[in-house]
C-alpha positions as CSV (number, residue, x, y, z in Angstrom):
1,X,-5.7,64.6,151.5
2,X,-4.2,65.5,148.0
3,X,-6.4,66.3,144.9
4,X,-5.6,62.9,142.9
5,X,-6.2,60.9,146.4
6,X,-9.4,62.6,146.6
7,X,-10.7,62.3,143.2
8,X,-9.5,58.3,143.5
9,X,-12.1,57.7,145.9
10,X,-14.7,59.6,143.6
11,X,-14.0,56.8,141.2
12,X,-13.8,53.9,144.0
13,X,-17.2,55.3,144.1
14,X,-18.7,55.3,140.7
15,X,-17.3,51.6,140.0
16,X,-19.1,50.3,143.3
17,X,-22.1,51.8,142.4
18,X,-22.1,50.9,138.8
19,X,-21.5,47.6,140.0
20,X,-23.6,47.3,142.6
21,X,-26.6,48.3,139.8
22,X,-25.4,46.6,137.4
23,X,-24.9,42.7,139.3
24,X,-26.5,43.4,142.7
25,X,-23.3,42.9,144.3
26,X,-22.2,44.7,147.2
27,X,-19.9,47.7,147.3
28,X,-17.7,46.4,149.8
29,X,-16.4,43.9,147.4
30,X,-15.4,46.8,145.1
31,X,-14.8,49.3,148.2
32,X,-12.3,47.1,150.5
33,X,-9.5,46.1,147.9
34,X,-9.4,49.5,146.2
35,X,-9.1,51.1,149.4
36,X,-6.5,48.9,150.0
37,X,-4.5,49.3,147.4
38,X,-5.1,53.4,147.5
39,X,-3.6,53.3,151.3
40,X,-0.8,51.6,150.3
41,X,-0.3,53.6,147.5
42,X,-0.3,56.8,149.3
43,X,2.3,55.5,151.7
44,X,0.2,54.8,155.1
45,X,2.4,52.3,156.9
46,X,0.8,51.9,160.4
47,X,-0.1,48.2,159.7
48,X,-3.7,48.8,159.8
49,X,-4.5,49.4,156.1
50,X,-7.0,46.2,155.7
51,X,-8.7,47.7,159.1
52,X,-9.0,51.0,158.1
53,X,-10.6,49.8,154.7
54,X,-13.0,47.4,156.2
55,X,-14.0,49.6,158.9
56,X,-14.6,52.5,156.4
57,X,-16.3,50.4,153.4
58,X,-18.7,49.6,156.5
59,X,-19.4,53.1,157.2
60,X,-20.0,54.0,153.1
61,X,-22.9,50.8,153.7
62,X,-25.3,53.3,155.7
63,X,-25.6,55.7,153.2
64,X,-25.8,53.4,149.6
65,X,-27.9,50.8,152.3
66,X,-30.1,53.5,153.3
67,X,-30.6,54.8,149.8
68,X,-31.3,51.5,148.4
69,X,-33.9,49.9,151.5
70,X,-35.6,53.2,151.2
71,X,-36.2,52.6,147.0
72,X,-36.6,48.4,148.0
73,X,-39.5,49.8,151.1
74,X,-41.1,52.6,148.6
75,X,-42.0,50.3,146.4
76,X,-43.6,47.6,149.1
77,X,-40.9,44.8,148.8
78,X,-39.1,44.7,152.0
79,X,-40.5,41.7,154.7
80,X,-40.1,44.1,157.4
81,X,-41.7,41.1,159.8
82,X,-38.0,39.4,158.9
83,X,-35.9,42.5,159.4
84,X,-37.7,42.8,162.5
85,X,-37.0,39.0,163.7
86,X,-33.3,39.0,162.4
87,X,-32.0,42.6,163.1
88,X,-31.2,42.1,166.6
89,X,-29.1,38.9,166.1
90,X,-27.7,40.6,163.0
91,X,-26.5,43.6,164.9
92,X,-24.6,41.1,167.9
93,X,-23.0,39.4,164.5
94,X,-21.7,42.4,163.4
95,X,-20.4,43.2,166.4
96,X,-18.8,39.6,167.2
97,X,-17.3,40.5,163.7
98,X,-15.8,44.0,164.4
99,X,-14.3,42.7,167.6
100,X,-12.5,39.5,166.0
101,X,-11.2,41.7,163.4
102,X,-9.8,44.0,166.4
103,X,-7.8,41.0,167.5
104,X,-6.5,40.1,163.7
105,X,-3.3,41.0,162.2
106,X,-3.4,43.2,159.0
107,X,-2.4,39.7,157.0
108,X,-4.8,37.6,158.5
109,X,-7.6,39.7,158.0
110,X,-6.1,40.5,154.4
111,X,-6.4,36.7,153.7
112,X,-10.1,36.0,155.3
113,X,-11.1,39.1,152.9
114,X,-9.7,37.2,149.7
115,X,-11.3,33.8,150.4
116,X,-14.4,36.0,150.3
117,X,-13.4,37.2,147.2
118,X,-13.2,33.9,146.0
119,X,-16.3,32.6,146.9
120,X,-17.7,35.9,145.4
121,X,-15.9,34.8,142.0
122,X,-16.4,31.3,141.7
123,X,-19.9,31.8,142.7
124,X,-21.0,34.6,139.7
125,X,-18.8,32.2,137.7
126,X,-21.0,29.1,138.2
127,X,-23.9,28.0,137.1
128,X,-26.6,26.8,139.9
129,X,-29.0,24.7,140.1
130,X,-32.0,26.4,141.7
131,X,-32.8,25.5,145.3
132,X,-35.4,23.6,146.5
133,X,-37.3,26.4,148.4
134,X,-36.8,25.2,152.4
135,X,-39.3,27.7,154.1
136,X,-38.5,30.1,157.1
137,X,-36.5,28.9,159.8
138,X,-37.8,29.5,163.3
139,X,-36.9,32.0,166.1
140,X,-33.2,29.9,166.6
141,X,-33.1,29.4,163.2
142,X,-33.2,33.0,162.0
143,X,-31.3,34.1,165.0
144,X,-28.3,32.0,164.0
145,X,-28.3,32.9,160.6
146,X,-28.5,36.3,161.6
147,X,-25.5,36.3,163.8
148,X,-23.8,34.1,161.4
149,X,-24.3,37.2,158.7
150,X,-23.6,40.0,160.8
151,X,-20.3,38.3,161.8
152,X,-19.0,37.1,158.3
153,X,-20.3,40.8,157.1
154,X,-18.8,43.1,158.9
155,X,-15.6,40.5,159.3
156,X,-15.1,41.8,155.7
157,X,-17.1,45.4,154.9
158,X,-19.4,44.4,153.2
159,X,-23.6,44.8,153.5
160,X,-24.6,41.1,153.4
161,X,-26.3,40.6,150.6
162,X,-24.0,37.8,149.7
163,X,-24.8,36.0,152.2
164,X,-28.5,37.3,152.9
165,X,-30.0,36.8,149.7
166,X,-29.6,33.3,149.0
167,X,-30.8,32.4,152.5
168,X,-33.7,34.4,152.2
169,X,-34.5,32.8,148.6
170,X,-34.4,29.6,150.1
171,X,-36.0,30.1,152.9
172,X,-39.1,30.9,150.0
173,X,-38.5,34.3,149.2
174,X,-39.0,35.6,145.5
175,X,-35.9,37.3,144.6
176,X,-37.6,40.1,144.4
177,X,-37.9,40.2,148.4
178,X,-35.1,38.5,149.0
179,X,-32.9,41.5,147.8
180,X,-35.6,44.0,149.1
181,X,-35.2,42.6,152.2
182,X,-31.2,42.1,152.6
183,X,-30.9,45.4,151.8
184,X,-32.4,46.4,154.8
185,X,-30.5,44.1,156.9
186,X,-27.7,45.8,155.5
187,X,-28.4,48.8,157.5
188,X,-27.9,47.3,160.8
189,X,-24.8,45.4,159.9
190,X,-22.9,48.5,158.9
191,X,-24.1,50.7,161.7
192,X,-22.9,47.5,164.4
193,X,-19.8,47.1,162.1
194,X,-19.2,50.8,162.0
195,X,-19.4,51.5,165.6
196,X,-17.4,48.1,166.5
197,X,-14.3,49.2,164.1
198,X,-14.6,52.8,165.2
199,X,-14.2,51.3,168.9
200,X,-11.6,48.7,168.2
201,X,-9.4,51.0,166.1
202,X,-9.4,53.7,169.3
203,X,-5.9,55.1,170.2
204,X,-4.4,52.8,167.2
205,X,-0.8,54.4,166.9
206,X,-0.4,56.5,163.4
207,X,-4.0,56.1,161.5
208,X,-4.2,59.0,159.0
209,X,-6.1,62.6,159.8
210,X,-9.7,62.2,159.5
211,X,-10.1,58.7,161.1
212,X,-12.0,57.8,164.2
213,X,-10.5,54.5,165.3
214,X,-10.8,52.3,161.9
215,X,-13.1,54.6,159.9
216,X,-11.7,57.0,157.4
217,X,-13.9,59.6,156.9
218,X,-12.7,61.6,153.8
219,X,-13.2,58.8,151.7
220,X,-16.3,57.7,153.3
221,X,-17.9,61.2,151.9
222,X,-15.7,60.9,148.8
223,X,-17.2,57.6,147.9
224,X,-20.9,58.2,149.0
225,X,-20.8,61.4,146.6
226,X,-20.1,59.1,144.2
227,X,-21.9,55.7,144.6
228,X,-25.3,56.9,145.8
229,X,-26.0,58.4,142.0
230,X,-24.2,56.2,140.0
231,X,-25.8,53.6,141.4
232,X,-29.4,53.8,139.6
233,X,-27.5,54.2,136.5
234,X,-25.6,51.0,137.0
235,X,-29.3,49.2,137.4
236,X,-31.0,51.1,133.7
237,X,-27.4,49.6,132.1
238,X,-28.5,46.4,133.4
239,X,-31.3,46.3,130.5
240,X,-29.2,47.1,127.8
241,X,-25.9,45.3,128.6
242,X,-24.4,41.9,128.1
243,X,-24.9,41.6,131.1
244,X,-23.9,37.7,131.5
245,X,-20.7,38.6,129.6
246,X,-19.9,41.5,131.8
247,X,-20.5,39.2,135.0
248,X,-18.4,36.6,133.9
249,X,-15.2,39.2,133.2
250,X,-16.3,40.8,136.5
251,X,-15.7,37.5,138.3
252,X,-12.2,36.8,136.7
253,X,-11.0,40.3,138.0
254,X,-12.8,39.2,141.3
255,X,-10.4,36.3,141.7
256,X,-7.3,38.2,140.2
257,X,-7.6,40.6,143.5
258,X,-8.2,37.5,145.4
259,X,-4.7,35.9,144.4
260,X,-3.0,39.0,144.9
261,X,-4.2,39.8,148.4
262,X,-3.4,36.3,149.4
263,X,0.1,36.3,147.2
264,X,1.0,39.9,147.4
């Protein structure tokens, strides 16, 4: 790995975690096009580079995951009860989720990340009405959102939040939980997702040095060195920022990289 290549993960990292402080939004949605566009730019060409940037945003989710549920559990927030209830089903998700990705082409699973990516944009973009809280599903409820989670999550590298937070604030969750709690979640998602890519990507003919199956490791450290500090800074900015301004220009670039993964 070259010195620019290198130092280009160091800033993959300090924009995720900026962003991630700054909008609560999760580093794969930063992580998995940049590395996308870094592999191609450095000339991999073994037709795994949306695998390879998945599987290793997924691995970058335990450390900035740990990091943050540690901060969300020190200060009392996280509904441990829940994790407990939905961590199972969200680690057999995550696992479904590795395994169908192992059975995608790169384009397919290029195109399932941007309509993510769209729903990410158009979402921060709109304005919505508050739910109704629902209250908690039970046991088959949480158990099918959890798989539901885990699968869509590690489909497309990222920690859940997306996805986990507004279920959990409708289910009657202040947000303040809601967040404490998915980032917990987000542990097991990106160990299952983590392990499922590293087994799925096994043997694959010419991934880089470095790699274990779909899991890149250079850059995983690159980026942690970078995102795990950066990231309180991103969440003091958030106080002194325009911060609805910033969110609505962060959602048009969202849906720029979305119409260029699907129309490359």
């Amino acid at each position: 790995m070259s010195l620019m290549e290198f130092l280009a993960y160091l800033g993959t990292g300090v924009l995720s975690g900026l962003l991630a402080g700054l909008f609560g939004v999760g580093g794969g949605v930063v992580v998995v096009p940049a590395l996308i566009g870094l592999f191609t730019q450095v000339g991999q060409t073994h037709g795994w580079i949306a695998h390879l940037a998945v599987g290793t945003s997924l691995a970058t989710i335990l450390g900035t995951g740990g990091a943050s549920a540690y901060a969300h559990h020190s200060r009392g927030a996280v509904r441990w009860d829940l994790f407990v209830r939905m961590a199972p089903w969200i680690l057999v998700g995550a696992g479904i989720g590795a395994a169908v990705a192992g059975l995608l082409d790169e384009a397919w699973l290029r195109r399932i990340f941007a309509l993510f990516l769209l729903y990410v944009g158009l979402r921060m973009l709109s304005k919505e009405a508050a739910a109704q809280p629902t209250g908690l599903p039970g046991a088959v409820g949480l158990g099918l959102a959890g798989t539901a989670i885990g699968a869509l999550s590690a489909l497309v590298g990222i920690g859940g939040g997306t996805l986990t937070v507004p279920f959990l604030s409708r289910s009657g969750l202040d947000m303040r939980r809601a967040v404490a709690t998915s980032s917990a979640c987000g542990l097991p998602i990106a160990l299952a997702g983590t392990l499922g890519y590293i087994v799925v990507g096994w043997n694959r003919a010419g991934l880089p040095a470095g790699s274990t199956g779909f899991v890149y490791w250079p850059a995983v450290v690159a980026i942690l060195l970078a995102s795990i500090p950066t990231a309180p800074l991103g969440a003091r900015l958030a106080h002194s920022l325009p911060l609805a301004v910033l969110k609505r220009i962060f959602a048009m670039l969202v849906l720029i990289v979305a119409v260029k993964l699907l129309w490359p």
